[in-house]
N, C-alpha and C positions, 0 to 999 in steps of 0.2 A: 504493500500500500504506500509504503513510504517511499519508492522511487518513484511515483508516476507521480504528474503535474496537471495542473489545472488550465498551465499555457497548451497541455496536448489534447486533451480531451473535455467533453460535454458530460456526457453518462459512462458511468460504467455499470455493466451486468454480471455480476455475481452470480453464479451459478451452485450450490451447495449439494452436500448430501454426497451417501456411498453409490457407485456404482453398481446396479442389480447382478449379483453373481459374485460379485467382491466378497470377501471373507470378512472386512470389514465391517465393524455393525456402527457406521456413522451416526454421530448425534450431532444436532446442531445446539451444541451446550452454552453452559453459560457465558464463560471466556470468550467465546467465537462472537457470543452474540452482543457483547460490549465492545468489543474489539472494534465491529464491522460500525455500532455506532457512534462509537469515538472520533475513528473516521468521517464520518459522514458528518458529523457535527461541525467538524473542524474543516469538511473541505465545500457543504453546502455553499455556503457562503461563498466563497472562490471561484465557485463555477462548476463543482464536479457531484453530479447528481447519480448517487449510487442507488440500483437497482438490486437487491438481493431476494433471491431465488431459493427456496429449500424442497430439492426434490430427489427423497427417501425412492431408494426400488428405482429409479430409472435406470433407463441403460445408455449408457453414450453416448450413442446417437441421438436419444431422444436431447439430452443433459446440454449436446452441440446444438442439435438444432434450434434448440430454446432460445439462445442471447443470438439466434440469426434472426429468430421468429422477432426477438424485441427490438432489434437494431431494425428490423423491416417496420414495426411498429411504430417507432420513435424516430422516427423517416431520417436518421444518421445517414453523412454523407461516404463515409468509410469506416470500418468495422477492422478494430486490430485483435488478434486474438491472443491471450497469454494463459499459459498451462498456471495450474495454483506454486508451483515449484521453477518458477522465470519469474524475475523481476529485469528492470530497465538498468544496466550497469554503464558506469560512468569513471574511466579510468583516463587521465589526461597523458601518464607518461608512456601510456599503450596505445594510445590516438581511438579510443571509444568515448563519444561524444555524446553528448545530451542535451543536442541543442534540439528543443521542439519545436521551435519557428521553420527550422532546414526541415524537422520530421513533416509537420501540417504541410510547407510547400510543393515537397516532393510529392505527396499523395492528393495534394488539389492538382497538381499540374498533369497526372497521370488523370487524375478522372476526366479533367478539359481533353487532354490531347484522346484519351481512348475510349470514348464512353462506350464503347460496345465489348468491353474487356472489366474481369472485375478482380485477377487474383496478384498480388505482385508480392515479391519476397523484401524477406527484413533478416537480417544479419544475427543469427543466436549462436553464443558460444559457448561449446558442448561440452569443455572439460576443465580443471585446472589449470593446464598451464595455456589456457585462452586459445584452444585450437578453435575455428568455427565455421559454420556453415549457414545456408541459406535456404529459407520455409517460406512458404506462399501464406505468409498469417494476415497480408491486407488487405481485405477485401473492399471492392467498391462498386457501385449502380446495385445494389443487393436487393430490387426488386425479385427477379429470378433464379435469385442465390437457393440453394438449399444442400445440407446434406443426402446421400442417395442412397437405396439399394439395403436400407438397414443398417450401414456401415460407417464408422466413426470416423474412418480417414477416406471416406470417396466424396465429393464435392463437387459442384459446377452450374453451371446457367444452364436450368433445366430447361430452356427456349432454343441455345444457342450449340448445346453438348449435349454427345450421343450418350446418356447419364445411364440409358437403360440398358447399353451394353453390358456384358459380364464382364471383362476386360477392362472398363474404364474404372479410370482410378481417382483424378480431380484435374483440374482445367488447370492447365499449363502456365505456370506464374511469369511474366512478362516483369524486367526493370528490378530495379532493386531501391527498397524507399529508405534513404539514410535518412541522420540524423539522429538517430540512437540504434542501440544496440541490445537485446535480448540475452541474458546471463542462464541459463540452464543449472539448475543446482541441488542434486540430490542430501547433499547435507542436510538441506531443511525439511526431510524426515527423518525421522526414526526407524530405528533398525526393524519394526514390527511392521512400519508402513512399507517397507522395502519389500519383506515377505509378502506382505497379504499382496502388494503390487505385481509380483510377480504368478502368483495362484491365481489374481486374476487375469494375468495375460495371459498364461497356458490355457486357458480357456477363452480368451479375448480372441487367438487367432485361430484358435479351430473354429470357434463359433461364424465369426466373418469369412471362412470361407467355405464353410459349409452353407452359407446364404449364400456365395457364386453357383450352388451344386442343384440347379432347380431342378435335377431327374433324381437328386435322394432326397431332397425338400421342400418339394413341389414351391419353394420359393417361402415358404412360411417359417417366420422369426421362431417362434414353437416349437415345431419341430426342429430347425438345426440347435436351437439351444439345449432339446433334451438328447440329442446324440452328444451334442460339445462334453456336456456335462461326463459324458460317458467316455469321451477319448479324449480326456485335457491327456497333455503331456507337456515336458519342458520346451520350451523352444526357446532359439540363441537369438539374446538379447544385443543387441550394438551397440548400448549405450558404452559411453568412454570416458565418465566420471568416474575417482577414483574411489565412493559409493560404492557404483557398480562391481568397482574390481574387487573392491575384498568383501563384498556379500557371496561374490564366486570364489572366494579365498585365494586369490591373486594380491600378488605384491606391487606398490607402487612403481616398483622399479622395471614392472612390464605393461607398465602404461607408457602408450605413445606420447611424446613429446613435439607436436607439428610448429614450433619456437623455430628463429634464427636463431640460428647457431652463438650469436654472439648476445640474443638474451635468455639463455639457459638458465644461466645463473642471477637471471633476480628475477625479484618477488613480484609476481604479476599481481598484489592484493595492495599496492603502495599505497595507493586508494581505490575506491571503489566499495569497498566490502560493506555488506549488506547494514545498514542503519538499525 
């Protein structure tokens, strides 16, 4: 909450609660719920009108589609999306910036120049020592935005993309919107939320692709969830936080380091680190 600004955003939509299938038994408790209006206290006023959501038993998809459904609602002119475990990192002697006037410019001048386009990437850094990469988290023109097919990561302008193929996956992100930067940070859970995270991912991707499988599922969410349920198994995770590596009981020291060579050795947290 503490790195986003009121110079970047209007609303924001909080979306709450465990994922249905999650091992998790999420409460939206007391803590959470001072917290969220502490916030909103302090940032009404400024300009950032927070929207919070608690919804127990859904699934994903549904949990995604929701702040699409409210940003379609509250006629938002672009839709940025952040996982509960990303905040906005701000590092000057690593050249990560957090200038939100270059962020708003960049994503106005992308909706002027393309308005028949809606997905463009933003720069999220995936591990310790700042390796990073690039995700289609900005959406804009989000009348015909939706997620598709039951699935938490397929996406696209259900007007404009072939959404209903089995194959498609989400509409191809166009530009890249600076001006800040996305920090990826497994730290901020707990060793318990890491497990249950992955119990539900061994079942997160059997389930979604046994909804590509309409001749074993005849297409129904139902049915491939009570097969998932029946063949979760592990599957290899990518993530490259060093979280990741020792929940698999790997050692730091075979973690990828994607650094110049000549900043190995310093502290990529000089600033930045989380408020």
């Amino acid at each position: 909450m503490k790195s986003v600004s009121a110079e970047g955003f209007e609303y924001w939509f909080m979306i709450g609660g465990g994922f249905k299938d999650s091992p998790d038994d999420w409460q939206e408790g007391k803590e959470v719920k001072e917290i969220i209006g502490e916030f909103q206290d302090a940032n009404y006023k400024d300009g950032i009108y927070l929207h919070n959501v608690f919804m127990r038993d859904a699934t994903e998809f549904m949990k995604r589609q929701k702040y699409v459904d409210m940003a379609k609602e509250y006629d938002v002119d672009a839709l940025l999306i952040v996982d509960s475990d990303e905040y906005v990192y701000e590092n000057k002697e690593w050249d990560f910036e957090k200038n939100w006037e270059k962020f708003r410019r960049h994503v106005y001048s992308y909706i002027i120049k393309y308005p028949q386009h809606n997905v463009y990437s933003i720069r999220i850094i995936v591990n310790e020592y700042l390796g990073n990469d690039y995700y289609g988290r900005v959406w804009t023109n989000l009348e015909n935005m939706n997620y598709v097919q039951n699935s938490h990561y397929k996406f696209g302008n259900i007007e404009t993309d072939d959404v209903t193929d089995a194959l498609f996956t989400h509409q191809t992100p166009w530009g890249v919107v600076e001006g800040i930067t996305l920090k990826h940070d497994h730290t901020l859970r707990s060793d318990e939320d890491m497990k249950n995270r992955r119990e539900y991912q061994d079942f997160l991707v059997i389930y979604e692709r046994l909804l590509e499988q309409k001749e074993l599922t005849g297409g129904e969410p139902a049915v491939a969830r009570r097969m998932a349920l029946n063949q979760m198994a592990p599957f290899s995770d990518n993530c490259i936080c060093l979280k990741c590596f020792k929940m698999k009981g790997m050692t730091t020291e075979q973690v990828m380091d994607p650094r110049p060579r000549d900043k190995r050795q310093k502290d990529p947290y000089v600033t930045g680190v989380p408020l």
